[in-house]
C-alpha positions as CSV (number, residue, x, y, z in Angstrom):
1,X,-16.7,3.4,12.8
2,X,-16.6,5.7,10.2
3,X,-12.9,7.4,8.7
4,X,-9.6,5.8,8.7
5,X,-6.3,5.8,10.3
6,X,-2.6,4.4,10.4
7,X,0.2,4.3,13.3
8,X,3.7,5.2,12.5
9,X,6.9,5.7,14.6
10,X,9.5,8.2,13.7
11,X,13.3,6.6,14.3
12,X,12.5,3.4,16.5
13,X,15.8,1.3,17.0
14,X,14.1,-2.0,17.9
15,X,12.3,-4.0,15.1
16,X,10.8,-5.5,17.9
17,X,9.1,-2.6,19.4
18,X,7.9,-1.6,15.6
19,X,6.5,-5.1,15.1
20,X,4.8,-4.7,18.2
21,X,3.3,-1.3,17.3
22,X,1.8,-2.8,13.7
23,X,1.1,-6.0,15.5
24,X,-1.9,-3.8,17.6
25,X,-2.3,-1.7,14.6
26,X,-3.6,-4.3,12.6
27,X,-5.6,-5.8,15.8
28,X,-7.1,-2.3,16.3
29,X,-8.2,-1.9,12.6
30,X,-5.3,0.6,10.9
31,X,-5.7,1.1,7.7
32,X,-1.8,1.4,7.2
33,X,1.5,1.4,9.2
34,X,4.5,3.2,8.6
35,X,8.6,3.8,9.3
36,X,10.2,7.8,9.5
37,X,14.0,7.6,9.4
38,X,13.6,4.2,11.3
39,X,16.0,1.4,11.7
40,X,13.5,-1.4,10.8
41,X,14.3,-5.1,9.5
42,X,11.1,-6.9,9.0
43,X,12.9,-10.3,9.6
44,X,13.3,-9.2,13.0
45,X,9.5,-7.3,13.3
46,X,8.1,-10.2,12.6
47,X,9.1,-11.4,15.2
48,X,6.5,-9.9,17.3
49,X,3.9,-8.6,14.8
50,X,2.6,-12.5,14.3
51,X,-0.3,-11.0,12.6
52,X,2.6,-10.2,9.3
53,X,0.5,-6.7,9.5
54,X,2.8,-6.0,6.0
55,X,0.6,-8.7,3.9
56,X,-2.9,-7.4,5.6
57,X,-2.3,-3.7,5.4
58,X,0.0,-1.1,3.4
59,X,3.2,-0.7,5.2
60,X,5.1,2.5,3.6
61,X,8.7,2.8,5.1
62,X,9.9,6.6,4.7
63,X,13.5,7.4,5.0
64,X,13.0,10.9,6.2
65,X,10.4,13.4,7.4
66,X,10.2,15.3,4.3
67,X,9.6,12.0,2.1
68,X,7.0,11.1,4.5
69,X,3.1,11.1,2.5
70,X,-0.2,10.7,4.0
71,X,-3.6,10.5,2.1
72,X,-5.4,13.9,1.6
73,X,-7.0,15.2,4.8
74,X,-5.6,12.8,7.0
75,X,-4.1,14.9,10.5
76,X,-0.9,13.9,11.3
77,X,-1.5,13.3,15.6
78,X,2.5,13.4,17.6
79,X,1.9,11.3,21.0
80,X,4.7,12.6,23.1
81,X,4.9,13.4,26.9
82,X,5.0,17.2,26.6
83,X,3.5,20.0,28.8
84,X,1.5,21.7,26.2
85,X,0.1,18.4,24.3
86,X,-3.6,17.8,24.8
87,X,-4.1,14.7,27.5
88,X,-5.5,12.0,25.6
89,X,-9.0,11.4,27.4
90,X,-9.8,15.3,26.6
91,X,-8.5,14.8,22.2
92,X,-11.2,14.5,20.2
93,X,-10.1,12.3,17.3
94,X,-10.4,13.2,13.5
95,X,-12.0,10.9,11.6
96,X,-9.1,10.1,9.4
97,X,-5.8,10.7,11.3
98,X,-2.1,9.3,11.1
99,X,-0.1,9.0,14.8
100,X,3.2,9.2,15.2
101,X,5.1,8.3,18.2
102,X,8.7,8.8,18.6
103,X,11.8,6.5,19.0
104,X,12.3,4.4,22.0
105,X,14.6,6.3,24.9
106,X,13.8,9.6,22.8
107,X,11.1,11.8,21.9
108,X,9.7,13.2,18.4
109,X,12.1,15.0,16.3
110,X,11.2,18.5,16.7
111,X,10.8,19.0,12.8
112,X,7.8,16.2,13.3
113,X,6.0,17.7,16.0
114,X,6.0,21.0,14.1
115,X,4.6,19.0,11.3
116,X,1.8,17.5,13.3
117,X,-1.4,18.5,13.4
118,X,-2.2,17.5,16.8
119,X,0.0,16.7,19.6
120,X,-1.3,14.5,22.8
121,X,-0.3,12.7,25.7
122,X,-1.2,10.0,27.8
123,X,-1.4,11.1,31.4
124,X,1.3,9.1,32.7
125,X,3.8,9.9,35.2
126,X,6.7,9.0,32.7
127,X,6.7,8.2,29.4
128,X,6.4,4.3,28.8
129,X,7.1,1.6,26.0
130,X,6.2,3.0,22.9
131,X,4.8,0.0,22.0
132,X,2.5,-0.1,25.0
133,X,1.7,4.3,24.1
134,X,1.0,3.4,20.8
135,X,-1.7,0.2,21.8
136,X,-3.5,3.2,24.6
137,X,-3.6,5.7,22.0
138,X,-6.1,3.0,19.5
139,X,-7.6,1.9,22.1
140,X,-9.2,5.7,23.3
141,X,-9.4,5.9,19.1
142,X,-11.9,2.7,19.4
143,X,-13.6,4.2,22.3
144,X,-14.0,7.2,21.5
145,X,-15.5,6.7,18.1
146,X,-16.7,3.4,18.1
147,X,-20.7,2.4,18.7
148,X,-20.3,0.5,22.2
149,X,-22.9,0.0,25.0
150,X,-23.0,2.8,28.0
151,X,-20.6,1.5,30.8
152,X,-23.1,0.7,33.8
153,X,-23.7,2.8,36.8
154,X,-21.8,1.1,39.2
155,X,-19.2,-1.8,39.4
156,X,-20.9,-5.5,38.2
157,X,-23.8,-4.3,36.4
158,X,-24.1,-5.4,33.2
159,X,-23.4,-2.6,30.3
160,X,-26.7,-0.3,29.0
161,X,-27.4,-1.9,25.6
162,X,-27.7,0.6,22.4
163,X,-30.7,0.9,21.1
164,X,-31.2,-1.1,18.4
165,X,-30.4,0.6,14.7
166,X,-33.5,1.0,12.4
167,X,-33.1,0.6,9.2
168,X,-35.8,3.3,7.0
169,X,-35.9,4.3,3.3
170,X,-33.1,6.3,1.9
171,X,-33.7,10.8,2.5
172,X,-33.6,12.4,-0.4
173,X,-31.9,16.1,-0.1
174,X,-34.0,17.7,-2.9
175,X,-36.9,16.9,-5.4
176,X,-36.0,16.7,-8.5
177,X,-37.8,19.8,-10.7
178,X,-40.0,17.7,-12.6
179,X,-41.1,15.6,-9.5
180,X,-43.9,17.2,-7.3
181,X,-43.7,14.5,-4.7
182,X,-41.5,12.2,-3.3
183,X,-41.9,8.6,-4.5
184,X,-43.5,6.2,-1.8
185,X,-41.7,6.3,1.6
186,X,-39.4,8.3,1.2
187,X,-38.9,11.9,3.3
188,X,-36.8,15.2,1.5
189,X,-35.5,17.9,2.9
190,X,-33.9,20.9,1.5
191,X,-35.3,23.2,-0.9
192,X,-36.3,22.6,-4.2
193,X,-34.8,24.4,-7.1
């Protein structure tokens, strides 16, 4: 899967909920985790992030939104339970993306969500554990970008395998001037200066 992204949470309460969050971060393949004006003691995160996410992947702990950094290009995605959020099985992830969830019993501050790129929501009928909205929201990530065999047609057939991926020579974009042809097996395309 090509790009990169992290999970963060904006004012969680509960270390345990965070450690939670970065525990299925980690398992999911973030490339970093991160605290916005949270009340976080990894002592008590690590309680339930087993994985110690903090010594396999950056952890960056911002003590308010404006201190808060992501890498260049990276969209900042709000998950929140809002009417004009787009529902998650319809979002089309970026490549490289940050989400950001809001505190437990709470929602995103509304400085954040004007500072997000993207907001979505899970189609639920009420919001639920923020640990458990930030696990669906990598998991549609995975699926949605990630190689995986076609579901089958109907219910106990086995998957529709990918075809398998076929290595060939490297495509060169152009020629270079003083070439007139490619070298052996390899294809151009482009115009040549």
């Amino acid at each position: 899967m090509r790009g990169f992204f992290g999970v963060g949470v904006e004012g969680v309460s509960k270390p345990m909920n965070a450690g939670s969050i970065f525990r299925s971060a980690h398992a999911f393949g973030a490339s970093f985790v991160f605290t916005v004006a949270a009340v976080y003691d990894k002592k008590i995160g690590d309680r339930s992030d087993t994985s110690r996410t903090g010594g396999q992947i950056p952890f960056y702990s911002f003590p308010d939104r404006d201190s808060m950094i992501l890498p260049q290009h990276c969209r900042l995605v709000g998950v929140e339970l809002t009417d004009d959020a787009v529902e998650l099985p319809s979002f089309h992830h970026p490549q490289t993306a940050a989400y950001i969830l809001g505190p437990e019993r709470g929602s995103l501050s509304p400085e954040m969500t004007a500072r997000c790129d993207d907001v979505v929501k899970i189609p639920t009928k009420f919001c639920v554990n923020v640990g458990i909205a930030a696990a669906v929201v990598m998991y549609d990530r995975v699926m949605s970008l990630g190689r995986f065999p076609a579901r089958s047609l109907h219910a106990g057939a086995k998957p529709i395998p990918l075809d398998e991926h076929i290595h060939g020579m490297p495509i060169l974009r152009k020629l270079r001037r003083f070439e007139k042809q490619p070298p052996e097996g390899y294809e151009t395309y482009g115009e040549d200066e």
